[in-house]
Backbone as a printed PyTorch tensor [residue, N CA C, xyz], in Angstrom:
tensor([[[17.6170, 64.0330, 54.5390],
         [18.6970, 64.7610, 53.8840],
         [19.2390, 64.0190, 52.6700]],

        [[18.3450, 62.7920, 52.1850],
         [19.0270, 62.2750, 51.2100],
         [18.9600, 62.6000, 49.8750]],

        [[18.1390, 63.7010, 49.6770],
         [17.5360, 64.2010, 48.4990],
         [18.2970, 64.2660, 47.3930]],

        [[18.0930, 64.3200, 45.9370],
         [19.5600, 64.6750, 45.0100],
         [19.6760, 65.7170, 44.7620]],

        [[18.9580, 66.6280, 44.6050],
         [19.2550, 68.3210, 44.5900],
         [19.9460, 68.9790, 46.0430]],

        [[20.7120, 69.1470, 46.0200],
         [20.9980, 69.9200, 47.5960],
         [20.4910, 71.1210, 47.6870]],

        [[19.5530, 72.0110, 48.9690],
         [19.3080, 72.9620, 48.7020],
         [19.8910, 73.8170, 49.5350]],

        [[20.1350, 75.2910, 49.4370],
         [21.4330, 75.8280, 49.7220],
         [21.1260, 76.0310, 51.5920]],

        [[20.1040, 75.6040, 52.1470],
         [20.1540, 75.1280, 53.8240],
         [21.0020, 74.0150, 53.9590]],

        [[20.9970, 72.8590, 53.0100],
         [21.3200, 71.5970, 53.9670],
         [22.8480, 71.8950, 53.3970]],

        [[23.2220, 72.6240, 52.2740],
         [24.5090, 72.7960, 52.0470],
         [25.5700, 73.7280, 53.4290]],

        [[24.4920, 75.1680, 53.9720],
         [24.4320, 75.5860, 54.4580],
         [24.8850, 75.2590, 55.8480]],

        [[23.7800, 73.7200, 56.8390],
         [24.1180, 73.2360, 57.8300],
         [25.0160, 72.2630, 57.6680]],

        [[25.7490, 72.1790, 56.6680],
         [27.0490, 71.0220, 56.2180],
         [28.0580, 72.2080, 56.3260]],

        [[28.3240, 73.1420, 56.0770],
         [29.0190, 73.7240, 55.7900],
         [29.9510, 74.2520, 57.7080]],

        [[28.4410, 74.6470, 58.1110],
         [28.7600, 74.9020, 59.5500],
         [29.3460, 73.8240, 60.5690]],

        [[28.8200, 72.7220, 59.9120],
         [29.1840, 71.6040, 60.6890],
         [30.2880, 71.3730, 60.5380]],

        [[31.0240, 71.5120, 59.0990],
         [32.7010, 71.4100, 59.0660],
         [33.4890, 72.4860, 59.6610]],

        [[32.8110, 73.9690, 59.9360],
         [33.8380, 75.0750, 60.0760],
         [33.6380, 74.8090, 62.0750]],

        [[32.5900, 74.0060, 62.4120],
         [32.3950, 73.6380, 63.8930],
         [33.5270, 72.3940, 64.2280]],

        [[33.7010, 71.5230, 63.3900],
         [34.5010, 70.4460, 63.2570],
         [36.2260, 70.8590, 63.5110]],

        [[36.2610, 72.1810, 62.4660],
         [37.6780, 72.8220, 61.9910],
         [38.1920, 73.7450, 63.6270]],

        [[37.3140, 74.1380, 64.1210],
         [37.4900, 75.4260, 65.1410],
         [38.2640, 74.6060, 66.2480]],

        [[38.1830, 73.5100, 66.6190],
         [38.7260, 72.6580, 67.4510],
         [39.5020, 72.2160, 67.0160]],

        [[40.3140, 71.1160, 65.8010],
         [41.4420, 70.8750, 65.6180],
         [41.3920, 70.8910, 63.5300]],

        [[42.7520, 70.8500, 63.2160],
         [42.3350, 71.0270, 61.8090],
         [42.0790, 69.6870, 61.4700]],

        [[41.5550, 69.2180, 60.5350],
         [41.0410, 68.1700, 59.7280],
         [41.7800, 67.5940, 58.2520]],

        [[41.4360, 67.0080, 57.8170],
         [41.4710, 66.4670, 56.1270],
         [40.4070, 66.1790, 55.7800]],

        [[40.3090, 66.3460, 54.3250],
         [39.3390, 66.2240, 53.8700],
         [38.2430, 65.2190, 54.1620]],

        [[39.1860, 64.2720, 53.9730],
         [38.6990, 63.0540, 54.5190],
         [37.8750, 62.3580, 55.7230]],

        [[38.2330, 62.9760, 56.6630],
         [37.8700, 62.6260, 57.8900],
         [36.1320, 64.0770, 58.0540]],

        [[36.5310, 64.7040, 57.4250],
         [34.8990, 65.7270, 57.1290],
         [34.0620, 64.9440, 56.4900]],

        [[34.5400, 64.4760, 55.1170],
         [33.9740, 64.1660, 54.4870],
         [33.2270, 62.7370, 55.2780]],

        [[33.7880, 62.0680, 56.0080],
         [32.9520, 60.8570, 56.7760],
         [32.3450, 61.1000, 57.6880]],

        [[32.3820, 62.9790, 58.4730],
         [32.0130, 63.4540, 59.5420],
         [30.2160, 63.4770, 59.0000]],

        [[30.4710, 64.4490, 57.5610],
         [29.3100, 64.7800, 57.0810],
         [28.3580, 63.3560, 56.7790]],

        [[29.0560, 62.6480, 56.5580],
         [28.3160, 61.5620, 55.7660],
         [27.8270, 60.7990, 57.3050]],

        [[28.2050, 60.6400, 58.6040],
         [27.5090, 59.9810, 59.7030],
         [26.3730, 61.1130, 60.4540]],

        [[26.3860, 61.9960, 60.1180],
         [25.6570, 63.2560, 60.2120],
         [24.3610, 63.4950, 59.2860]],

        [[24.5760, 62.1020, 58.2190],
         [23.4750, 62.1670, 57.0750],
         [23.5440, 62.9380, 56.1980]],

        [[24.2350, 63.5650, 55.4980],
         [24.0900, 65.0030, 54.5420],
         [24.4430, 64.0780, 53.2440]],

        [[23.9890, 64.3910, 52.3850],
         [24.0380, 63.8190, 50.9190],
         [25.0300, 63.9450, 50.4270]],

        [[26.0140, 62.9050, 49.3440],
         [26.6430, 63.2470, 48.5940],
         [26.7090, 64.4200, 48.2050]],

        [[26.2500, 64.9730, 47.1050],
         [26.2780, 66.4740, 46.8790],
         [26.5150, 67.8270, 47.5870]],

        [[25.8110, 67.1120, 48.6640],
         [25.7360, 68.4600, 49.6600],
         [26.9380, 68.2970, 50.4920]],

        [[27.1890, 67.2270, 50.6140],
         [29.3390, 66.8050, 51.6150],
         [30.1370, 67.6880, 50.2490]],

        [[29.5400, 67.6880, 49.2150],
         [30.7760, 67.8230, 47.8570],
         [30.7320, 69.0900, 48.2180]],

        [[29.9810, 70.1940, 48.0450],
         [29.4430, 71.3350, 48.0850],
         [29.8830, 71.6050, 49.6000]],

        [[29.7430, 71.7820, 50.0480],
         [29.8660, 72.3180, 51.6500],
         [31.4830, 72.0120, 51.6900]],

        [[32.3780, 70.8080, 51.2730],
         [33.8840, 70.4740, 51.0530],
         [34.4340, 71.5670, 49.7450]],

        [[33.6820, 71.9220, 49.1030],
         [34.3290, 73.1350, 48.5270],
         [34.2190, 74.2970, 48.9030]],

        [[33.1210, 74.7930, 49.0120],
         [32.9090, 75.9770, 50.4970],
         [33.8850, 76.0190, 51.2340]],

        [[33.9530, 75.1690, 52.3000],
         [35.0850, 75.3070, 53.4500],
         [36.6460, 75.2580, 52.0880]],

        [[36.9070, 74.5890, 51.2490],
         [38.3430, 74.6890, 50.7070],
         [38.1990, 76.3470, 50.2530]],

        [[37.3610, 76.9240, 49.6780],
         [37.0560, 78.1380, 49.2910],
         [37.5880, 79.3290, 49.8690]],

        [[37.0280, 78.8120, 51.2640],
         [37.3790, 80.0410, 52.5180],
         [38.7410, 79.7460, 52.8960]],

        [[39.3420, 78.8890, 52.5750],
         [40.8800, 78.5910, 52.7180],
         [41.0860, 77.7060, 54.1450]],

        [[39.8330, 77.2070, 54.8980],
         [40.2390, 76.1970, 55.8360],
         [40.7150, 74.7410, 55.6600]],

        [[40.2580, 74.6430, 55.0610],
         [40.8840, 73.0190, 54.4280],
         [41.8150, 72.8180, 53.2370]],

        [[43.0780, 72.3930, 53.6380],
         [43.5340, 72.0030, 52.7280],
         [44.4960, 70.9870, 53.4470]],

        [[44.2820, 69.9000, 52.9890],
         [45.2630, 68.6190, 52.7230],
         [46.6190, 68.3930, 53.1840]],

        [[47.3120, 69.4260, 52.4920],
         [48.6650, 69.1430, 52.2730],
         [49.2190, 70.1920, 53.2800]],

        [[48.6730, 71.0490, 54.0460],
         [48.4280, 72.1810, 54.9160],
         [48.3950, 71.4570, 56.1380]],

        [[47.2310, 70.4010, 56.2380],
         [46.9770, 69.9680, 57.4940],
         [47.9090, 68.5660, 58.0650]],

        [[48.6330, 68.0810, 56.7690],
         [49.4270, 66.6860, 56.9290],
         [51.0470, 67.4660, 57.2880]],

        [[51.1740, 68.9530, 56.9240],
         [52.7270, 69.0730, 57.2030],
         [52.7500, 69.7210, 58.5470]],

        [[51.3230, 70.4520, 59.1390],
         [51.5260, 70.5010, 60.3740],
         [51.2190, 69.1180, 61.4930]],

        [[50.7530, 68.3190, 61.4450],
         [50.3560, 67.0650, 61.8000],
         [51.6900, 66.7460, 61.7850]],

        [[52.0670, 66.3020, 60.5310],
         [53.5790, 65.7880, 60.9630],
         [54.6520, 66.5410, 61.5620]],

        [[54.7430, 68.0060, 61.6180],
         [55.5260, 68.7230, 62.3260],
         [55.0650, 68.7020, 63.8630]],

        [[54.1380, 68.5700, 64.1480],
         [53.6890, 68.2660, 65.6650],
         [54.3380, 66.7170, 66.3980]],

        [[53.7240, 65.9620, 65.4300],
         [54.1140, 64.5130, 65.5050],
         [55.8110, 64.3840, 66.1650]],

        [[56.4040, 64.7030, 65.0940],
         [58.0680, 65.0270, 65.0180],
         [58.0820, 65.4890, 65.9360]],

        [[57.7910, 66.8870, 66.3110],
         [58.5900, 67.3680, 67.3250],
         [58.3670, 67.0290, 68.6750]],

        [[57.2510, 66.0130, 69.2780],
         [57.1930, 65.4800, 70.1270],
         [58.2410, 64.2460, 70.5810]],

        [[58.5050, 63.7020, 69.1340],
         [59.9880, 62.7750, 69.7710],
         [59.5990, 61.7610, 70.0780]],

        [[57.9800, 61.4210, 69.7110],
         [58.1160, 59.6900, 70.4650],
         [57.7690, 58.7340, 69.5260]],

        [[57.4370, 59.4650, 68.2220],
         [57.3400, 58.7140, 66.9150],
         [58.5820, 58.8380, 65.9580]],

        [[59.1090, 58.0100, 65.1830],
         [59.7270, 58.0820, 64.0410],
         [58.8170, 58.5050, 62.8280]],

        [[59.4180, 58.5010, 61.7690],
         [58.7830, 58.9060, 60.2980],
         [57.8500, 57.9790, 59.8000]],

        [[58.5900, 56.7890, 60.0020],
         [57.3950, 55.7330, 59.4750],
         [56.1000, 55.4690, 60.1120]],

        [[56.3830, 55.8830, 61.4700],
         [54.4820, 56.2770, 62.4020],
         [54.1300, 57.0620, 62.2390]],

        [[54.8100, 58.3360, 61.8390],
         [53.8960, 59.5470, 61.6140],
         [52.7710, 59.5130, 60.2380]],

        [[53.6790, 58.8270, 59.0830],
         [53.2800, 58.8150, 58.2010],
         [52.0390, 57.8450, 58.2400]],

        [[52.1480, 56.5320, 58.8280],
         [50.8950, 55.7540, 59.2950],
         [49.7660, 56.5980, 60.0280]],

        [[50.0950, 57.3690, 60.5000],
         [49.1030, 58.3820, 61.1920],
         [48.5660, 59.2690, 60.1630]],

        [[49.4400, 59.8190, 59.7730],
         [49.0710, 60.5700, 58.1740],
         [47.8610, 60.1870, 57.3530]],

        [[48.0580, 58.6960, 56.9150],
         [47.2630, 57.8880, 56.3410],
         [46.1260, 57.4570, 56.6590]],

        [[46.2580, 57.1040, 57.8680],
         [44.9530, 56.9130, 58.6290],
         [43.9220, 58.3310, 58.7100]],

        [[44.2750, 59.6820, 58.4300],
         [43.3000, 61.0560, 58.3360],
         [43.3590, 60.6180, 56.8100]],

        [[43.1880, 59.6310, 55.9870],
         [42.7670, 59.3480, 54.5830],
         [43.4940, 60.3780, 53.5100]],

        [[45.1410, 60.4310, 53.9210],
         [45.8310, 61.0230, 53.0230],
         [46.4030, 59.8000, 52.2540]],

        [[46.9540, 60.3530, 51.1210],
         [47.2160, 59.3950, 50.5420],
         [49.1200, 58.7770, 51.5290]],

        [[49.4350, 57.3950, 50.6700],
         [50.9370, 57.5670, 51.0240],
         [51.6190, 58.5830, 50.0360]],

        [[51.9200, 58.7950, 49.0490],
         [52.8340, 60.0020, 48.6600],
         [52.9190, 61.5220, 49.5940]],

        [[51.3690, 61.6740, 50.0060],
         [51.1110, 62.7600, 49.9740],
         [51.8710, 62.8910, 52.0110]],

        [[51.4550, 61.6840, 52.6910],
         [51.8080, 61.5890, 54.0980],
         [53.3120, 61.5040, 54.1940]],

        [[54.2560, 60.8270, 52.8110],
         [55.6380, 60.8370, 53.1800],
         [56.1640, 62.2780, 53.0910]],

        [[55.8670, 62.9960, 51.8240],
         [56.5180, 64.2370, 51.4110],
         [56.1400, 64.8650, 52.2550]],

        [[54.7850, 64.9140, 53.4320],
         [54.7100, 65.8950, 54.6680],
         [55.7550, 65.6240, 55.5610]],

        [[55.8750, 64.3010, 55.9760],
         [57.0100, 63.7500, 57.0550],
         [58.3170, 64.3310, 56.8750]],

        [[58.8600, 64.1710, 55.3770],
         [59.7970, 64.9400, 54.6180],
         [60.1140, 66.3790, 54.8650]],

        [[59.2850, 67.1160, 54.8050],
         [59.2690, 68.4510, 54.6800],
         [59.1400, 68.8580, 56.1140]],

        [[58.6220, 67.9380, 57.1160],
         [58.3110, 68.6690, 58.3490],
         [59.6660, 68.3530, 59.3750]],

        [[60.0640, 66.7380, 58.2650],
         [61.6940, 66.7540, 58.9910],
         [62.4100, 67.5160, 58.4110]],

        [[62.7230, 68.0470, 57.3250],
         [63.8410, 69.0310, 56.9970],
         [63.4590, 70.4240, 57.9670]],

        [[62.4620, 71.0600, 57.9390],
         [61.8200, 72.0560, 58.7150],
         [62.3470, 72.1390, 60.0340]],

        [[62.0180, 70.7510, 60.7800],
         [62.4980, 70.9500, 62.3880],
         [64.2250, 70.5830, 62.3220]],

        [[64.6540, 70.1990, 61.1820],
         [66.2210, 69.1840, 61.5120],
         [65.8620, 68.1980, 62.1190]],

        [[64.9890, 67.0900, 61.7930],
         [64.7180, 65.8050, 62.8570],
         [65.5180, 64.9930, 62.9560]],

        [[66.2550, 64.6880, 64.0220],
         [67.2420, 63.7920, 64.2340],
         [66.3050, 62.2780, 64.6900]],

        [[66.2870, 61.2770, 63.8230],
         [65.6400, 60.0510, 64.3480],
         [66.2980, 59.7740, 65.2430]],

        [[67.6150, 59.5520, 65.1870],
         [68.2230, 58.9690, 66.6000],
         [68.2440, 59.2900, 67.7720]],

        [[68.4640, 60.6620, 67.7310],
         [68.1470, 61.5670, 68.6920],
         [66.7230, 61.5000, 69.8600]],

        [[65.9490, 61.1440, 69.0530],
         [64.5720, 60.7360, 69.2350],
         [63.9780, 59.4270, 69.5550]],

        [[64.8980, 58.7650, 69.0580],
         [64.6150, 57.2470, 69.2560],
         [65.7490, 56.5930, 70.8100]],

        [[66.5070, 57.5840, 71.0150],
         [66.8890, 57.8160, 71.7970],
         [66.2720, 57.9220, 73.5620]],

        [[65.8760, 58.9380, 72.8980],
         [64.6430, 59.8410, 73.8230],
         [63.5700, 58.6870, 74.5310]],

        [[63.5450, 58.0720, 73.1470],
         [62.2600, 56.9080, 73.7850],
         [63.0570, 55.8370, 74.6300]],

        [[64.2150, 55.6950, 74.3240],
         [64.6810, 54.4720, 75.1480],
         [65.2340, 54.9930, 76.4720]],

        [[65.5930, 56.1790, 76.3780],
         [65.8120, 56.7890, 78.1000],
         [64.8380, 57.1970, 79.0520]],

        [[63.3110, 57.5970, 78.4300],
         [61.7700, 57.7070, 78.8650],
         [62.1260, 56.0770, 79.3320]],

        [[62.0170, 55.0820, 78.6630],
         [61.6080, 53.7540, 79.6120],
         [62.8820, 53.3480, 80.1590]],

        [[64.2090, 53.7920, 80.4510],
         [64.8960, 53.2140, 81.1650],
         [65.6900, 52.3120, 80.3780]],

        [[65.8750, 52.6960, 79.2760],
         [66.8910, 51.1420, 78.4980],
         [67.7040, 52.1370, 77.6760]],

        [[68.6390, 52.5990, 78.3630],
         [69.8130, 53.8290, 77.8110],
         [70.3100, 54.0500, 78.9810]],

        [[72.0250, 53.5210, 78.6520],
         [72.7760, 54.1150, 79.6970],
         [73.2410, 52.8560, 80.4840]],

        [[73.0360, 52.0840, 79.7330],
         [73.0050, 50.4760, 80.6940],
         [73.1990, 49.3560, 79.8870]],

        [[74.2710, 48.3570, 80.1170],
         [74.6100, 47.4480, 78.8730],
         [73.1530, 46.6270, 79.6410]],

        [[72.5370, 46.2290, 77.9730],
         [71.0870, 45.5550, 77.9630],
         [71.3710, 44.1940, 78.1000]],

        [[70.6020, 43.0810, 78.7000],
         [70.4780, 41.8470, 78.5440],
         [70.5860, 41.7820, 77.1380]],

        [[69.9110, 40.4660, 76.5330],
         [69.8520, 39.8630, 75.0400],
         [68.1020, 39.9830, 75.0880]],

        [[67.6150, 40.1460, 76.1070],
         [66.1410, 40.0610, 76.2090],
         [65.3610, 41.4370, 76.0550]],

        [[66.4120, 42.4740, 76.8100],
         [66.1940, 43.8880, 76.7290],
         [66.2930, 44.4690, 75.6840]],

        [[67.1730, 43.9570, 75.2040],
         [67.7890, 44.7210, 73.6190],
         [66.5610, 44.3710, 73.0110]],

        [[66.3980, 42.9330, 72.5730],
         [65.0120, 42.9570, 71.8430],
         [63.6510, 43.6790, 72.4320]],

        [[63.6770, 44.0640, 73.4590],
         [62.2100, 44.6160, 73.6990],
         [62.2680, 46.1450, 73.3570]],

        [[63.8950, 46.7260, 73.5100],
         [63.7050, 47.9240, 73.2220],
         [63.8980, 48.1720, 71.4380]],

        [[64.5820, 46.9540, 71.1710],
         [64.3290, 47.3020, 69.4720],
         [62.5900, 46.9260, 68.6380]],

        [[61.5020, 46.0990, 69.7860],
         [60.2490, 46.0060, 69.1640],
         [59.6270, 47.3460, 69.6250]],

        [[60.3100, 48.5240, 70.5850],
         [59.7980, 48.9230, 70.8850],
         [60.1030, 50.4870, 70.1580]],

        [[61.6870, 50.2190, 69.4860],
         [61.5180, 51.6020, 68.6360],
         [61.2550, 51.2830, 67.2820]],

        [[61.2190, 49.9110, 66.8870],
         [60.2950, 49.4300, 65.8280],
         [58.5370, 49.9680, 65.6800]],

        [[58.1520, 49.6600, 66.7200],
         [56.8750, 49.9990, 66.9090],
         [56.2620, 51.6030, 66.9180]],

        [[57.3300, 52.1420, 67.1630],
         [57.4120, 53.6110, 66.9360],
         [57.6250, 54.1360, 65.8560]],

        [[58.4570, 53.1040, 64.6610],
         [58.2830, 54.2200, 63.5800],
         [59.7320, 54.4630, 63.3890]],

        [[60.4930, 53.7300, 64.2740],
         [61.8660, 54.3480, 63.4550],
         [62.8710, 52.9170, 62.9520]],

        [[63.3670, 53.2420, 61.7550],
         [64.1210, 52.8010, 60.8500],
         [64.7510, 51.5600, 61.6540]],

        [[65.2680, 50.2880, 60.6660],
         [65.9080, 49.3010, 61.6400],
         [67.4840, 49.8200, 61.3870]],

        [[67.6310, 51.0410, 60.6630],
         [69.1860, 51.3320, 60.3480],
         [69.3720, 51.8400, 62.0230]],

        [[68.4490, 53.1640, 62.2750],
         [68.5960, 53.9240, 63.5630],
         [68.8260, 52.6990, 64.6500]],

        [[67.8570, 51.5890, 64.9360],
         [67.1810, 50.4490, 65.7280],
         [69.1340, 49.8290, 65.7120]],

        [[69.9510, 49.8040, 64.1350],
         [70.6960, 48.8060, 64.9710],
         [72.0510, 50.0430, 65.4030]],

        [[72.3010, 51.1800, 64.8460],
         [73.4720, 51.9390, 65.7160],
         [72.9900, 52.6680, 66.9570]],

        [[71.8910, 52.4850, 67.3730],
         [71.6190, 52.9830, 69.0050],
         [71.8690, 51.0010, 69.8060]],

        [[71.4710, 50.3120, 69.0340],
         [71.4010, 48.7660, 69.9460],
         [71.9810, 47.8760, 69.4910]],

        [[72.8300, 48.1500, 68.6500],
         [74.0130, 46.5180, 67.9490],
         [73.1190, 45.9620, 67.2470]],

        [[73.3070, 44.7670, 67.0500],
         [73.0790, 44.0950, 66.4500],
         [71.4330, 43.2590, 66.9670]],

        [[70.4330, 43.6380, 67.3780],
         [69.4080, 43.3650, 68.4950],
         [68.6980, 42.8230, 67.5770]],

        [[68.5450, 41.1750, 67.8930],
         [67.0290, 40.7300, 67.4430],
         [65.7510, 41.3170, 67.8460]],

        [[65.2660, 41.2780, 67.4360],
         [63.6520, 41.5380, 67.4410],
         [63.0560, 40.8630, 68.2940]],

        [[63.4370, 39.6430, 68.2380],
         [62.7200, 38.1970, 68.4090],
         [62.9110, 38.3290, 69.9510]],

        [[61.5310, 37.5930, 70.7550],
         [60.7640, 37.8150, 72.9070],
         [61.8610, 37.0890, 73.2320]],

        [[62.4850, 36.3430, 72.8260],
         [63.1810, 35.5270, 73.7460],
         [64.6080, 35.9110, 73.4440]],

        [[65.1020, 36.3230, 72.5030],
         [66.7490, 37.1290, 72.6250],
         [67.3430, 35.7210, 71.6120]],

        [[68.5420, 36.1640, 71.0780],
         [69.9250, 35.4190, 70.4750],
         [70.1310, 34.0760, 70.8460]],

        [[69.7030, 33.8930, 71.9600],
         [70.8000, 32.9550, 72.8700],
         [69.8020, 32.1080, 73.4940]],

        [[68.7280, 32.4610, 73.4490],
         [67.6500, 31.6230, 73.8670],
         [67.0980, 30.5740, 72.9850]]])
């Protein structure tokens, strides 16, 4: 399939292979475009078969990053700054992964705190004055999620980060 002319079969079985790819969950470009290419299909023929599918109106980018991040969000166990790392990682750009996060939080009303919340009452560290040891595990732990150290310090004071706590 490495040929430089593409001929309109191998464009053909590229083409199917992305709308087989798409039928199960949506995609980015990106992540097709590396589908096609471990699948062997030629430059040309990934280019060609990636305009095809944009053609028919299944792929688009900025389509598939604001529902991604509206899913993300409304599950509640990521903040903005993981979603958008997730974003990035389907080979969007960063502009393009924040202004989805953006738009998919104005869309739902995303309350980070609310959410970051959520995560600390799922493990049990809400509702209960924390050790100096707890506080830090639950602030690496809504750190690690993606939400803001503004949210991190009015849900937990003033909480180091740091395994061993303040005082240790």
């Amino acid at each position: 399939m490495d040929s430089e002319d593409p001929t309109a079969e191998d464009v053909g079985r590229a083409t199917d292979a992305c709308l087989k790819l798409l039928s199960v969950r949506g995609r980015s470009r990106h992540e097709l475009l590396l589908a096609l290419e471990r699948k062997g299909f030629s430059e040309p023929v990934r280019e060609r078969a990636l305009s095809r599918v944009e053609g028919f109106g299944y792929l688009d980018d900025a389509r598939f990053a604001r529902d991604r991040a509206e899913v993300l969000l409304r599950r509640g166990r990521y903040g903005p700054r993981a979603v958008e790392e997730r974003l990035q990682a389907h080979g969007l750009s960063r502009e393009a992964a924040s202004e989805a996060v953006a738009s998919a939080s104005g869309e739902l009303g995303f309350d980070a705190e609310a959410s970051a919340r959520q995560v600390l009452e799922q493990r049990g560290l809400l509702g209960r004055v924390l050790a100096p040891k707890d506080r830090a595990r639950a602030g690496r732990l809504l750190f690690s999620r993606g939400f803001s150290e503004e949210v991190i310090h009015r849900l937990l004071g003033d909480a180091t980060l740091e395994p061993s706590g303040p005082d240790d």
